[in-house]
SEKE-64645 format. One record per residue (C-alpha): x, y, z. Coordinates in steps of 0.25 Angstrom, whole numbers, plus 5000, padded with zeros to 4 digits. Each point is the difference from the previous one (the first is absolute). Example, Ala and Ser with C-alpha at 12.3 -4.5 7.8 and 13.67 -1.06 7.14 Angstrom:
BEGIN
504949825031/500650144998/
***
This chain:
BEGIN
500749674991/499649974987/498350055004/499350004986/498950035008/498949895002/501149904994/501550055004/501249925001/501349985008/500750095010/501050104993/501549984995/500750074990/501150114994/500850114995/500750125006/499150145004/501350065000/499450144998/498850055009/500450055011/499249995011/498850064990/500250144993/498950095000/499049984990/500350094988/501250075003/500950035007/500750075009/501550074998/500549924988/498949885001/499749934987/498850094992/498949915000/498750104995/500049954987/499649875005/499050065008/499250084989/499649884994/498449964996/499749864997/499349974987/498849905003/499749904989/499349874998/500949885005/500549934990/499749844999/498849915000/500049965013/500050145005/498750065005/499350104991/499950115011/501449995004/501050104995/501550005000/501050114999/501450025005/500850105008/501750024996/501050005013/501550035000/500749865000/500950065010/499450085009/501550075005/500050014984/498750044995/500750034986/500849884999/498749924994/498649975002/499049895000/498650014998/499049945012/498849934995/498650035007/498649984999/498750045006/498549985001/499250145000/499250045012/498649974998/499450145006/500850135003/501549945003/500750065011/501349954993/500649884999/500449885011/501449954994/500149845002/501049895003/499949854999/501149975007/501249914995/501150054999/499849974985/498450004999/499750064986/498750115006/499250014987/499949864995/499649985015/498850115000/499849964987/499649865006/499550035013/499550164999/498649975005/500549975015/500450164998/498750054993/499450065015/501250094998/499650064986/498950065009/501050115003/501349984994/500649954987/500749885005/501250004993/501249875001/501450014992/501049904997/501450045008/501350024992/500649884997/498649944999/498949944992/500150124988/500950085007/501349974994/499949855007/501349935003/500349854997/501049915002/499949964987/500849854999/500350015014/498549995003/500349845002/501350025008/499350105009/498949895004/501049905002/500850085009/498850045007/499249905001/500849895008/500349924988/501550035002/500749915009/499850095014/501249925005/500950074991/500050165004/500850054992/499549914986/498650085005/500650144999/500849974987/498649964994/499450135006/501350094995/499749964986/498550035000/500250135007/500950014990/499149954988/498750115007/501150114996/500349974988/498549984996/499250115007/500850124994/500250155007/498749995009/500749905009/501050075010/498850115000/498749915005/499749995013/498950055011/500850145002/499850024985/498949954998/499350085010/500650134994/499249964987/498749995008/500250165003/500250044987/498749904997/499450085011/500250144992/499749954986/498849955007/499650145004/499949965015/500850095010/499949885009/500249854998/498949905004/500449855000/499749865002/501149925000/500049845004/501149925004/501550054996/499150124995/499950035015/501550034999/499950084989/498850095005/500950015013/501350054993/499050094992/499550075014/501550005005/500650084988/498650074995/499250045015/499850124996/499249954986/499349865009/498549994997/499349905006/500849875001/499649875001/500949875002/499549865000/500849895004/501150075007/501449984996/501350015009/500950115000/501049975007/500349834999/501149964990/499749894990/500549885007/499050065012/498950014991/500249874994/500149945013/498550075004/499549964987/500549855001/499349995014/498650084994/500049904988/500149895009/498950045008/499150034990/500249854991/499749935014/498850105002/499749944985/500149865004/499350005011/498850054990/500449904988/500149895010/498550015005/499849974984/499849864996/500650044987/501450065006/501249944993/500649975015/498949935008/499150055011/501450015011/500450165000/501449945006/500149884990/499750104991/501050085002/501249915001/499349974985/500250114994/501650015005/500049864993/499750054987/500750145000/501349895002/499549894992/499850104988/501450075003/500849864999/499249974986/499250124995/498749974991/500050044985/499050134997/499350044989/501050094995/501249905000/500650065013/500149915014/499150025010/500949995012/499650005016/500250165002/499150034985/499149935008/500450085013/499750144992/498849964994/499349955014/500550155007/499350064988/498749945004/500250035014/499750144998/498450004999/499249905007/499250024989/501249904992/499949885009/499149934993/500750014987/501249985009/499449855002/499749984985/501250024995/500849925012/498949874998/500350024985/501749985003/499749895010/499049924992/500750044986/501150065001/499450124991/500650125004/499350104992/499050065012/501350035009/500650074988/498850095000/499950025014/501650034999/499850134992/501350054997/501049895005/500249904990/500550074988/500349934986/500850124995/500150145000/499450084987/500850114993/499350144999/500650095010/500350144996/501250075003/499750165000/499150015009/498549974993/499049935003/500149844996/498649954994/499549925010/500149874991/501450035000/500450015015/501049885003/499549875006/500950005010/499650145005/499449985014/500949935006/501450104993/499150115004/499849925016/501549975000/500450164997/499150075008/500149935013/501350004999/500250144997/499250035011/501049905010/501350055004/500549885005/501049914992/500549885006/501449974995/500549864994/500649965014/498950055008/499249914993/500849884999/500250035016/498550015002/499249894991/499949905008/499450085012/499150074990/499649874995/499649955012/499250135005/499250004986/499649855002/499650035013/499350114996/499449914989/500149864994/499450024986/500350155000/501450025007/500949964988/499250074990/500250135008/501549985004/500550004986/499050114996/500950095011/501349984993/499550074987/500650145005/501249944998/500850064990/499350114997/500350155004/499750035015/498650055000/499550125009/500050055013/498850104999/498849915003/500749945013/500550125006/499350124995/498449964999/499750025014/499050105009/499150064987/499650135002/498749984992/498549994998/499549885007/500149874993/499549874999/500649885003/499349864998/500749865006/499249874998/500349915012/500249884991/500950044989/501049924996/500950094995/499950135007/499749955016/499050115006/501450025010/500750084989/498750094999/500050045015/501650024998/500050104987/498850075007/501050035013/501150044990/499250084990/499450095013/498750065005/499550004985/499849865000/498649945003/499749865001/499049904997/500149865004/499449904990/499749885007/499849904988/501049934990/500950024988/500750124994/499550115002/498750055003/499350084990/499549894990/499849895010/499250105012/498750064998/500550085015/501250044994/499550044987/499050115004/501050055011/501050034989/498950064989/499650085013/501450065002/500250024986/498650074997/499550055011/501450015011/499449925010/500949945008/499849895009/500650015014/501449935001/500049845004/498550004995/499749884993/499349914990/499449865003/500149904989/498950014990/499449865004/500050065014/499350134997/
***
């Protein structure tokens, strides 16, 4: 669940093999014969200015160095990028953020948005990192297969034809190993959560405090799993699932978009300027209209690509994230209607039109300057993670078996949505299976009390799935019901947003099933 915080993007999918970790080995060493890890955890980071012009003055960067492979801590490194705003008073020590993804870069994002975060500095150094396989952090690519990964997973392959799908999803797969080098069969939520701890010591914590938003949930989960012992105060906002394959969570995500473009409707509409009149349903049969209409003959862009049905698709579930968006939302769709311009959709799209992706990435292990990190990195670092993280693989036949009833479950699920989400599912497909630590082994957390934050109105991770991962994380789960809309609470709830700096600073808790009212309620 792609969170970036106030803006965020899709709902996860991606790859590789986490082959190694067993179900979490102990943090620096080892029992009989265990892998010797104590190098690893004698590191001090070593703060510096960030480099770059957009780069606030009083931000630092700095860098921690994990094993590649965590069952083979001398068979290669790679260096973790990290950066941190000091504590304004007396720091207690640090609060370690995630923006969510998977594939959110953390320091250009607290480079853009730190000052949502500066209440924490009151006590902590907050402190964000970009995950192996990530922004700075050895990132991966799909170099030329950038293009042939979109088509394949963006609907503009003939669905009718299963296996003419796969084939095109083989060779990306195919082209994302070739280009993303030795951190690929080793990223992952499992590893990723390992790097955190040796953050955590480098850091000079003996516990970890967390804010984790989105996919970032799933991460500060695995983290309490494998780490309980070294569990600070955890926070996690816009809870993921645990336990749902992909083609269930594409499913959930299909259904939540769909929601949240009628609840946008319904708000364009009573606008005299929306694109589709002043009739929520007219409205909505509009817009499925034009998703087809620009699938059958795609608008020139720009930067010399097509802007077809399902660009249009990903650019609209961008906005959906933030109420905030909606009224750029209905800029950019009045400027395709009227004009056919679509230069505000592409904005509003992030990361899901690529023209290319640029050359840069390092292979042994160091950082990549951040001018340097691939184009394409986002969605090859979405497509490996989440699909590391998902056991299941769906084989040619089961497919070909299944299409047609998967097809009509996701249009069910969602007109303008469903296909977009249906193809996004088959992208695990050729690639090694991922694993089955997070499904089966992060469950009944025996640590402090955390915090666990569902927004009632998130398109892309349902308040249910919070109410789910609390059961299955144990008694140590505490949740606050946020009664507003878009993902996550933090950024967008004034409630939400002192409850959580409250925890953090001061660990006070609210009671369980407490909740906050919308801010225009309050």
């Amino acid at each position: 669940m792609l969170s970036v915080h106030q803006r965020c993007a899709f709902a996860g999918a991606a790859t590789a093999t986490l082959a190694l970790l067993a179900a979490g080995l102990p943090a620096v060493a080892t029992a009989a014969g265990g892998p010797d890890l104590s190098r690893f955890y004698r590191q001090k980071i070593r703060w510096a200015a960030c480099e770059g012009e957009s780069m606030p003055k009083d931000l630092q960067c700095g860098k921690v160095t994990v094993p590649l492979d965590y069952a083979n801590p001398g068979g290669g490194t790679l260096d973790v990028a990290m950066a941190r705003y000091r504590a304004t008073g007396r720091s207690r020590g640090s609060v370690l953020l995630n923006f969510g993804g998977p594939g959110g870069a953390g320091i250009s994002e607290l480079a853009l948005g730190g000052k949502d975060f500066m209440g924490l500095t009151n006590g902590y150094d907050v402190v964000t990192f970009d995950p192996r396989g990530v922004g700075q952090s050895s990132p991966v690519s799909c170099g030329e297969g950038a293009d042939e990964a979109s088509d394949a997973t963006s609907g503009t392959v003939d669905s009718t034809d299963p296996q003419a799908v796969l084939n095109e999803v083989k060779k990306a797969a195919d082209q994302c190993a070739k280009h993303s080098g030795p951190v690929l069969p080793h990223i992952g939520t499992v590893n990723a959560s390992r790097d955190m701890d040796v953050m955590r010591q480098a850091l000079g914590d003996k516990k970890l405090n967390y804010l984790g938003f989105s996919y970032g949930t799933r991460l500060g989960a695995v983290y309490a799993a494998q780490f309980p012992k070294k569990t600070g105060r955890l926070v996690l906002d816009g809870v993921d699932t645990l336990t749902e394959s992909l083609s269930e969570q594409g499913l959930v995500g299909a259904a939540g978009q769909q929601t949240a473009l009628e609840d946008f409707l319904t708000w364009c509409t009573k606008d005299v300027g929306c694109p589709f009149g002043q009739d929520p349903r007219s409205a909505r049969q509009q817009v499925v209209q034009l998703v087809d209409s620009l699938d059958t003959d795609p608008v020139p862009s720009d930067l010399g690509q097509q802007f077809s049905g399902q660009d249009l698709v990903g650019a609209i579930s961008q906005a959906l994230y933030s109420k905030q968006l909606w009224p750029t939302l209905e800029a950019a769709l009045n400027q395709l209607v009227q004009d056919g311009d679509t230069r505000g959709l592409m904005q509003l799209s992030g990361g899901v039109t690529f023209p290319g992706a640029a050359a840069g990435a390092r292979r042994d292990g160091g950082l990549v300057d951040a001018q340097d990190v691939p184009i394409d990195n986002l969605p090859a670092a979405l497509m490996a993670i989440d699909c590391a993280d998902d056991p299941d693989r769906p084989t040619a036949d089961q497919v070909t078996q299944d299409i047609d009833k998967m097809r009509a479950s996701y249009e069910e699920a969602s007109p303008v949505f469903g296909q977009y989400r249906l193809t996004q599912v088959l992208m695990c497909y050729g690639r090694p299976k991922g694993t089955d630590y997070i499904r089966d082994k992060v469950r009944d957390v025996h640590t402090p009390k955390m915090l666990l934050v569902g927004t009632r109105g998130d398109p892309a991770t349902p308040y249910r799935w919070t109410l789910e991962t609390a059961k299955r994380l144990g008694s140590s789960a505490v949740v606050l019901d946020n009664k507003g809309e878009g993902h996550t609470g933090y950024a967008t709830s004034k409630c939400v947003h002192r409850k959580v700096d409250d925890f953090l600073l001061y660990g006070s808790l609210p009671d369980s099933g407490s909740s906050c009212a919308p801010d225009d309620d309050t």
